[in-house]
Structure formats: C-alpha cells, structure tokens
C-alpha positions as CSV (number, residue, x, y, z in Angstrom):
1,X,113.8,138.6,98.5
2,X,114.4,137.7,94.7
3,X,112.2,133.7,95.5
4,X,109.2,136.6,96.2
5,X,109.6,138.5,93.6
6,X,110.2,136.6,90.7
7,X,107.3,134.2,92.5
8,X,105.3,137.4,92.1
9,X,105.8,138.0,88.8
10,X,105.3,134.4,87.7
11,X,101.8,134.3,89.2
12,X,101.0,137.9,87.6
13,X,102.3,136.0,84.5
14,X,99.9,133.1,84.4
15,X,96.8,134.8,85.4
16,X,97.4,137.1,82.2
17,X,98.2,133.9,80.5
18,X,95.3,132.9,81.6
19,X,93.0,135.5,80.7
20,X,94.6,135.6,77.3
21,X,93.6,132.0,76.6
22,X,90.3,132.5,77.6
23,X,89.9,135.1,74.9
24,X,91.3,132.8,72.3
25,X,89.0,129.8,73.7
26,X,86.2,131.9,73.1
27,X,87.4,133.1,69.7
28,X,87.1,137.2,71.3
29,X,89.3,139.4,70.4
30,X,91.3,141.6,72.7
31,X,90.4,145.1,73.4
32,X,91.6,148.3,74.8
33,X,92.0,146.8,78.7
34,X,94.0,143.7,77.7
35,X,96.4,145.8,75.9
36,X,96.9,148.4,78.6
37,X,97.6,145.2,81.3
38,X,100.0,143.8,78.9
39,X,101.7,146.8,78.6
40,X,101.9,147.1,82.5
41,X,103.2,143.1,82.4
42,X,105.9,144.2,80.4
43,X,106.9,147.2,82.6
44,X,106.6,144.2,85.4
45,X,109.4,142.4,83.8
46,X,111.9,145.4,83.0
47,X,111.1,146.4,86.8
48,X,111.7,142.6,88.4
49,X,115.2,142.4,85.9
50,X,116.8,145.8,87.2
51,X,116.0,144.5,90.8
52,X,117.5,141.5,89.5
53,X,120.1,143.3,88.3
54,X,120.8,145.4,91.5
55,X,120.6,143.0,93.8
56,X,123.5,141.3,91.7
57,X,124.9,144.4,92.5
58,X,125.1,144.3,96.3
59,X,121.7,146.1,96.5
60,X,120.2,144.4,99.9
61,X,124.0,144.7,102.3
62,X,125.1,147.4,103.9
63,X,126.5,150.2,102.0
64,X,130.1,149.0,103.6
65,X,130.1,146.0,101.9
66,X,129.1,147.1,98.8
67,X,131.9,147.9,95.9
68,X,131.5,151.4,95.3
69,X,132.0,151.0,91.8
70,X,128.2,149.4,91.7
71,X,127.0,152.4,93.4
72,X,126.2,154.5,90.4
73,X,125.2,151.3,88.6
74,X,122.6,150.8,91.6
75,X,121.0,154.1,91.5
76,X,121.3,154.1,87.6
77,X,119.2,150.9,87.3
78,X,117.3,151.0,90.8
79,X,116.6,154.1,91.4
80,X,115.7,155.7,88.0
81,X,115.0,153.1,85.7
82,X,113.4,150.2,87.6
83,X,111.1,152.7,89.6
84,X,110.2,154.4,86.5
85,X,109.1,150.9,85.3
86,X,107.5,149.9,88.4
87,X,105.4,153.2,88.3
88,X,104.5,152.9,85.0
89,X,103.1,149.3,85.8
90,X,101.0,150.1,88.8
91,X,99.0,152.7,87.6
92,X,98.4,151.1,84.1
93,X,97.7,147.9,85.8
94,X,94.9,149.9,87.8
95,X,94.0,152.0,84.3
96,X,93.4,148.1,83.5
97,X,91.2,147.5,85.5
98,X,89.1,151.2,85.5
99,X,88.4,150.2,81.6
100,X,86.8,147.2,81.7
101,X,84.7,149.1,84.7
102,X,84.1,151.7,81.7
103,X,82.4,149.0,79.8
104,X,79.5,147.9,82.5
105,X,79.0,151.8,84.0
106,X,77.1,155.0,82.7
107,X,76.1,158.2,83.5
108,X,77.9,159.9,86.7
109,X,79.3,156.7,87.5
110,X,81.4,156.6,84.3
111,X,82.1,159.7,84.9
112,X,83.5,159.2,88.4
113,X,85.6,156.0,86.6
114,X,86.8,158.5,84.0
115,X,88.1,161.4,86.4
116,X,89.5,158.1,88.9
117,X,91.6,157.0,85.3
118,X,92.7,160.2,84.7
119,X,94.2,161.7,88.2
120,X,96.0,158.1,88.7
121,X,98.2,158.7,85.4
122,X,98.4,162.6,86.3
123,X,99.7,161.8,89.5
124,X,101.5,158.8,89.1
125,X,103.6,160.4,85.7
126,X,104.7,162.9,87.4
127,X,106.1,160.9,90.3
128,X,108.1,159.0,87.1
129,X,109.3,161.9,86.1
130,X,110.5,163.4,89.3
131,X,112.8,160.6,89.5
132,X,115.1,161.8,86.3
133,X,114.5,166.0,87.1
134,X,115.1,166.0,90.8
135,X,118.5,166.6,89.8
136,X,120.7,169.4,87.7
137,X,122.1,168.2,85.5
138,X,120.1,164.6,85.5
139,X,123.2,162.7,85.8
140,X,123.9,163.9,89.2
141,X,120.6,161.8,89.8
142,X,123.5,158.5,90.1
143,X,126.3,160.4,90.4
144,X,126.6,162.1,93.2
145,X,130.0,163.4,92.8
146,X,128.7,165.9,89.4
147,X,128.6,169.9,90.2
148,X,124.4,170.6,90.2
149,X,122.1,170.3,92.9
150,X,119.1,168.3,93.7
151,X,115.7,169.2,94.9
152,X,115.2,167.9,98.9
153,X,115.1,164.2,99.4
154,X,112.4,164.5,102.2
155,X,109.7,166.6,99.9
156,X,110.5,164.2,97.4
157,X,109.3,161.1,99.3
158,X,106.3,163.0,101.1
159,X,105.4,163.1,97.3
160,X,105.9,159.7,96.5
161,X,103.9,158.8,99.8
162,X,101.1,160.5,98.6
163,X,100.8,159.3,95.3
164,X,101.0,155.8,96.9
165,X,98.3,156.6,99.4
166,X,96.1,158.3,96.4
167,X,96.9,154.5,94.5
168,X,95.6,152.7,97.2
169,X,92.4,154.9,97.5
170,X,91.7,154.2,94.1
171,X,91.9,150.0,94.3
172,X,89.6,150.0,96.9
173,X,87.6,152.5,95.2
174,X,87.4,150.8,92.1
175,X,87.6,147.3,93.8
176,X,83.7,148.5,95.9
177,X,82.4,149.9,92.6
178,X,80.8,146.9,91.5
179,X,79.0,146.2,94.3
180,X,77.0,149.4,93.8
181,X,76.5,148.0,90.4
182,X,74.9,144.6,91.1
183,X,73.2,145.3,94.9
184,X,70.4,145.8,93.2
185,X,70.4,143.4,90.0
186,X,68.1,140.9,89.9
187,X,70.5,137.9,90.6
188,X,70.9,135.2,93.1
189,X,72.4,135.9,96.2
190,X,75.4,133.4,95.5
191,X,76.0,134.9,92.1
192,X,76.3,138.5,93.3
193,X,78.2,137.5,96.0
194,X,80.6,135.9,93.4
195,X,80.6,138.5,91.0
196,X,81.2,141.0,93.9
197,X,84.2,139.3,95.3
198,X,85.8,138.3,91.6
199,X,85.7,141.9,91.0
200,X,86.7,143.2,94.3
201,X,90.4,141.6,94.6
202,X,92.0,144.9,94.5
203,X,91.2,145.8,97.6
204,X,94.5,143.5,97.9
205,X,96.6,145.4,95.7
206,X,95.0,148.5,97.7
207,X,96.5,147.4,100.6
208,X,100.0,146.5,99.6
209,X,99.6,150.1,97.8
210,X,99.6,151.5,101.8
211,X,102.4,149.4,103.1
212,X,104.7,150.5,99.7
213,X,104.1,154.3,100.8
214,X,105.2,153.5,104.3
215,X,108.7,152.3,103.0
216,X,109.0,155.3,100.8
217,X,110.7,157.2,103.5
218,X,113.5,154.8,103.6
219,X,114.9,156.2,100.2
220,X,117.2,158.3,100.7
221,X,118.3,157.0,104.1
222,X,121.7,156.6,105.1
223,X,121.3,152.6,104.8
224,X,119.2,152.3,101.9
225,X,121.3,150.0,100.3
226,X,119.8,147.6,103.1
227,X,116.3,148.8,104.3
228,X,115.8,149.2,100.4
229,X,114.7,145.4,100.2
230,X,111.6,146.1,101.7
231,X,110.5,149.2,99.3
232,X,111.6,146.6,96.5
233,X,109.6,143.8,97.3
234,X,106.4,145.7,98.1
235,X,106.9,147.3,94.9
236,X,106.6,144.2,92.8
237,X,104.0,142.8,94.8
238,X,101.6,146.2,94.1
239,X,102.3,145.4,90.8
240,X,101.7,141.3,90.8
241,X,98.7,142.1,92.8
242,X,97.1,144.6,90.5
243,X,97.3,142.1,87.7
244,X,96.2,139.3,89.2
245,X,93.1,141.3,90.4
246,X,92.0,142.6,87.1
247,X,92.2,139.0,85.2
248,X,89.9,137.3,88.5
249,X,86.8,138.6,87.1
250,X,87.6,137.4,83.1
251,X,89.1,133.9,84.5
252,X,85.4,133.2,86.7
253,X,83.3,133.4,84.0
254,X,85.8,131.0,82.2
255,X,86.0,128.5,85.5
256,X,82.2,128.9,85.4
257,X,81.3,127.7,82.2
258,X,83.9,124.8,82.4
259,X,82.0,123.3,85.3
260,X,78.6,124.4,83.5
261,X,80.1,122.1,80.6
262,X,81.4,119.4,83.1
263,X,78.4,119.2,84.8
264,X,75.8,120.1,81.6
265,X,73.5,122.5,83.9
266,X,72.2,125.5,83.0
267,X,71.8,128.7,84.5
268,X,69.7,132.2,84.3
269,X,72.5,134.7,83.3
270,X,71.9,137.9,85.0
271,X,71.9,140.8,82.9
272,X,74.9,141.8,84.8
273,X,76.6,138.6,84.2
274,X,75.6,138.5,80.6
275,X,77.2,142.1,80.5
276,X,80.4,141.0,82.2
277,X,80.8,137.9,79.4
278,X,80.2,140.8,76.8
279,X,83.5,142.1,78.3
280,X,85.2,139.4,76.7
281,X,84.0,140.0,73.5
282,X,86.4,142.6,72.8
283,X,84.2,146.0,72.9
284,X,81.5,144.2,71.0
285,X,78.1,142.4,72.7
286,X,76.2,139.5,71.5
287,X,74.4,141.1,68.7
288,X,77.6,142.6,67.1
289,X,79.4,139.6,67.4
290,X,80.6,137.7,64.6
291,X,78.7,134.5,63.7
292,X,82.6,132.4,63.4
293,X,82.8,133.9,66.6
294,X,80.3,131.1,67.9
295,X,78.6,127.7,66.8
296,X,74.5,129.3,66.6
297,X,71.6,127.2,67.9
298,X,68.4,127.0,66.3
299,X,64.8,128.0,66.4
300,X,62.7,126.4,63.5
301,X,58.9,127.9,63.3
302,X,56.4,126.3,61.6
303,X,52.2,126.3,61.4
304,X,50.5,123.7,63.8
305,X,49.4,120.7,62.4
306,X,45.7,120.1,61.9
307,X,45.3,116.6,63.6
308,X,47.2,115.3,66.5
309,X,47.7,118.5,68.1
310,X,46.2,121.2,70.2
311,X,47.3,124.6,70.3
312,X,47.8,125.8,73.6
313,X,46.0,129.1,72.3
314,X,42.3,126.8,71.8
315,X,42.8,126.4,75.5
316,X,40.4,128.6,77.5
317,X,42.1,129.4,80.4
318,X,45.4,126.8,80.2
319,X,48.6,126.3,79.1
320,X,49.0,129.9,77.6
321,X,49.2,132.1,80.8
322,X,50.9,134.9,79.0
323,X,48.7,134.8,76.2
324,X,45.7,137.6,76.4
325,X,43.3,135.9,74.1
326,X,41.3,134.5,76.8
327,X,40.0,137.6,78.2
328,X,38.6,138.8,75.0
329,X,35.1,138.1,74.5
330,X,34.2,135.2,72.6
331,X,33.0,136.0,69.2
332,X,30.5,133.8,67.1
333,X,30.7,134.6,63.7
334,X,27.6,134.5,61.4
335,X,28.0,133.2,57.4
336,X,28.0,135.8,55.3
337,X,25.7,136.7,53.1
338,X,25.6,139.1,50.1
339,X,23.4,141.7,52.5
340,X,26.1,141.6,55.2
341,X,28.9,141.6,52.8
342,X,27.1,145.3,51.1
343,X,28.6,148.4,53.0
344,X,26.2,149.5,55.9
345,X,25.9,152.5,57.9
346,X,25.4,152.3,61.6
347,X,23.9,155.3,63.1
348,X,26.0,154.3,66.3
349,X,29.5,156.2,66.9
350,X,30.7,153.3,69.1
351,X,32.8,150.6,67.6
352,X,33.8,147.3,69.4
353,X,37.2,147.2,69.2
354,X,37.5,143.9,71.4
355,X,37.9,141.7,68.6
356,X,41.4,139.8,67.5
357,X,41.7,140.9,64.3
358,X,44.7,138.4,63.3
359,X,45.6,135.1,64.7
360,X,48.6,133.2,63.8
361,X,49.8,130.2,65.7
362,X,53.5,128.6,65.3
363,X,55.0,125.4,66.4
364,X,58.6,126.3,67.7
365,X,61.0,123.5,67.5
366,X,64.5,124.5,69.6
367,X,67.7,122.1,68.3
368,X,70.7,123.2,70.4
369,X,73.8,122.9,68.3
370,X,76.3,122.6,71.3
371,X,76.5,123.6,74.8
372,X,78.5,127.1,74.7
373,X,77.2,130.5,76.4
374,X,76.5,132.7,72.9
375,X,72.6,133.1,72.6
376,X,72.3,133.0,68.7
377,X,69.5,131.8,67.1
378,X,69.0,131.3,63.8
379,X,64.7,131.5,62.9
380,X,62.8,130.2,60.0
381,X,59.3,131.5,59.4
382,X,56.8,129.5,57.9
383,X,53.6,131.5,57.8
384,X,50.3,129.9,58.5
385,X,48.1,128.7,55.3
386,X,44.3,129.1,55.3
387,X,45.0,132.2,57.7
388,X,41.8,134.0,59.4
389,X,40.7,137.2,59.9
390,X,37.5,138.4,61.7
391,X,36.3,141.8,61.0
C-alpha cells in the first residue's frame, strides 16, 4: 500500500514539476491556478506522511495485533489530521483546475464554473470540519475513553459519501466542459481532439472520486484498522489524479512546441489554442505581455522600388485577390489646367464617389528572430515619397 502511494505522490510531484518548468522555460509568471495546485501538493505530502506515519503504527492489521497505545496516535494523525489534509487537497486540486477553465469561458458558462468552484469548497470544508466537531469535547474524537459524546458514525459517513459522489460529478463535469468550448472552433479535427482529451483527464480523478465514496462506509467499522487500507489508498490516488489532470493541458502545449522546434514546422494556432498558451502567461495575453518575456520578430515596411519591381496592386486582376482596387473603375486623369483647377459649380447633385482617393503601396520584408510561439512584431513605417492623390 505505501509502494502506491508514495508512487502516487511522486508522479503528482513531477507533473507539477513539470508544469512549473514550463512556466519558467517560457519566462511566464505563475498565477492564481498554479498557486492553488501547489497549495493542494503540499496538503498531498502532509496527507501521504501521516499515512506514512500510521501505517508505522500498525494501521493496515487487525485491530488485535495492533498496540493499543498507537490507537489514539492512529486516529489522532489518520483520522483527523491526515483526512483533513487529504480533503483539503482534493477539492483545491479541482478548484485548480475550475480557474484555469475561468480563464477561456464567459457569460453563463463562467458562471456555471463559478457556482461548480464555490459548492465544491462549501461542501467539501465542511466535511473537514466535521472530522474535529463530531465529538464533545473534540478530544473524544481519538480518545474514546473521555466523558462527551459523538454525533452517529453512520450519518457521518452518508455525509462523507455524498460529498465524494458531489466530487466526482464535478471532474467529469469540469473534465466535458471543454469540449463544449472547442466543438465548434474552427480547428483541425486532430487538434480538437487533442486539446479535448488533454483537458479531459479528470474524468480519471472523477472516477477514483466514486470508488473513495464507496470505502467511506468502512470508517467506523469494527475492523477499520484493516479494511482502512483501501479508503487510504483511494484517497491519495483522488488526490495524485487530480493533479496530474490539471498540469496535462499546460505540459501539451509544452510537448508540442518541442517537437514543432525539433521538427521546425509550423502550424495555424487555433484561437482556442492560442487562448490556452495565453493560460501560461500568468493572467496576461500576448498583447500585455512583457517584451523580456519573448525574443520579437520583425516586420520592416518600406515604399516599392521604381525599377525592378511590380506591385501586385498594378496587377488587374492578379496577385492581389484581397485587394478591392480592381473593381473600381478605371480612371484617366486629364492635365490640369488653370480652368479646371478654378472652383466650378455643377448643377448635378450626384457625385462619383467610386474613385480611390489615396493609394499607398509598401514592400513588407518579415526577418524571424527565432523560432518560439509569441507573435510580436516589431513595424517600421516608411511612407511613400511622390505620393498621389486623385480628386
């Protein structure tokens, strides 16, 4: 039981690593959802020590074989402060999660994300607490022998079943979310598919969420001390699982542009994509970024040359498909003279208003400073001498 646990924890341990590092490698800064799954890391560790600690104990035999000095020690550390760690990690690790969801929804849907944040903590708080004032006086929580009483075992765990259940709802909740958001984003099949399945891992953690609640009912039990185990270990893997869910979307944008720099290809980003690197920015996007933050290509404009080169605008109907100019009517201008230079009035209230009043034509010259995924530019303008107008 303790191999899978501490196993657990250490893969929980380098997927945060890992998304960590790929904060720093991308000179980001860590925001709000980082910190709250740090925080839920650490409450991992105290959790996976006191089971450490109570195993040590005896926890895991039958209570025969157990000293009965360790049995206070064991509900001290297990029962009360491990579990009050081990909830406080699995709804923070889900909080986690519902932030960085904050960051690519609006409207009802971060709404929904909001009131999803906020009954998880509600309900899974109060469970913590429950733990230290099921009892009066507390201490009659792990020592059963004080004068008090305690509230009934078997409501207790119904409880503590629900809130477990209500967990799981919420991963797979959160964990389908996303596909709503990209099913109809103009991306490539295999991209949405990937950012669908990156995104929906807790559906995992969902699951483990349901088997946790079914173990509940073995607190309490007349051999705890031995069907415990299994409440333990499903404990810690809700946790692990959690974790490693929420840093799967941060570490495939990383994996992808590794291979996109292994293999030097370039890809469309989807705006949804493009959204989902902004997550990494640390509650900034692109344009609020700071320029050390990333190495700027550039864009140099300058006029077309006279000789040597033909505008794609003195074209008719070629290169420049986006360009309008060639369904305006081709105007021949006339020299002027001093009579058609004097003011004139036209006895006609119709004006031809078909004209281009102002060309300008550039040469754009791109020079990419280095292969990385921020889109700054830097532009120079060099306006046009010898610039026209027709009137």
């Amino acid at each position: 039981m303790l191999a899978a646990i501490w196993t657990l924890v250490a893969l929980a341990t380098l997927f945060l690593a890992l998304r960590i590092y790929c904060k720093i490698w991308r000179l980001r800064k860590l925001w709000w959802d980082d910190w709250v799954l740090f925080i839920s890391w650490v409450c991992l560790i105290v959790d996976a020590a006191m089971s450490q600690r109570v195993v040590d104990l005896g926890f895991g035999k039958y209570p025969c074989d157990i000293d009965p000095a360790n049995f206070r020690l064991i509900a001290l550390e297990g029962q009360n402060i491990g579990a009050t760690f081990g909830m406080l990690a699995v709804v923070w690790s889900k909080t986690s999660f519902a932030i960085t969801l904050l960051r690519l929804t609006e409207g009802r849907i971060k709404t929904f994300v909001w009131c999803v944040i906020i009954l998880m903590n509600l309900v899974m708080i109060l469970e913590a607490l429950i733990v230290w004032v099921q009892c009066t006086p507390i201490s009659k929580t792990w020592i059963k022998e004080t004068p008090g009483y305690c509230w009934d075992s078997h409501k207790i765990n119904i409880y503590g079943a629900f809130a477990g259940c209500l967990s799981g709802v919420c991963d797979i909740l959160l964990a389908l979310l996303p596909w709503h958001l990209i099913w109809n984003l103009q991306m490539q099949k295999k991209e949405k598919i990937g950012v669908g399945i990156a995104m929906s891992m807790g559906v995992f953690a969902g699951a483990t969420a349901f088997v946790k609640s079914q173990k509940i009912f073995t607190v309490g039990a007349e051999n705890f001390s031995y069907d415990g185990c299994q409440l333990l270990l499903w404990a810690v893997a809700e946790i692990g699982t959690t974790i490693m869910a929420a840093c799967i979307p941060i570490l495939r944008v990383f994996v992808k542009e590794v291979r996109e720099r292994t293999t030097t290809r370039s890809h469309t980003k989807s705006p949804f994509t493009r959204k989902l690197n902004a997550l990494e920015s640390g509650g900034s996007d692109d344009s609020t970024m700071s320029s050390k933050s990333r190495r700027p290509n550039t864009i140099s404009m300058a006029p077309y040359p006279k000789q040597g080169f033909q505008s794609p605008l003195e074209s008719p109907l070629g290169a420049d498909d986006s360009s309008e100019k060639h369904i305006l009517p081709i105007v021949h201008e006339e020299p002027q003279t001093p009579e058609r230079r004097a003011p004139e009035r036209s006895t006609s209230t119709t004006r031809n208003y078909s004209r281009i009043v102002r060309t300008q034509e550039f040469a754009v010259r791109f020079d990419d400073r280095g292969n990385n995924s921020g889109d700054a530019h830097e532009m120079t303008h060099a306006p046009r001498h010898g610039r026209q107008n027709q009137i």
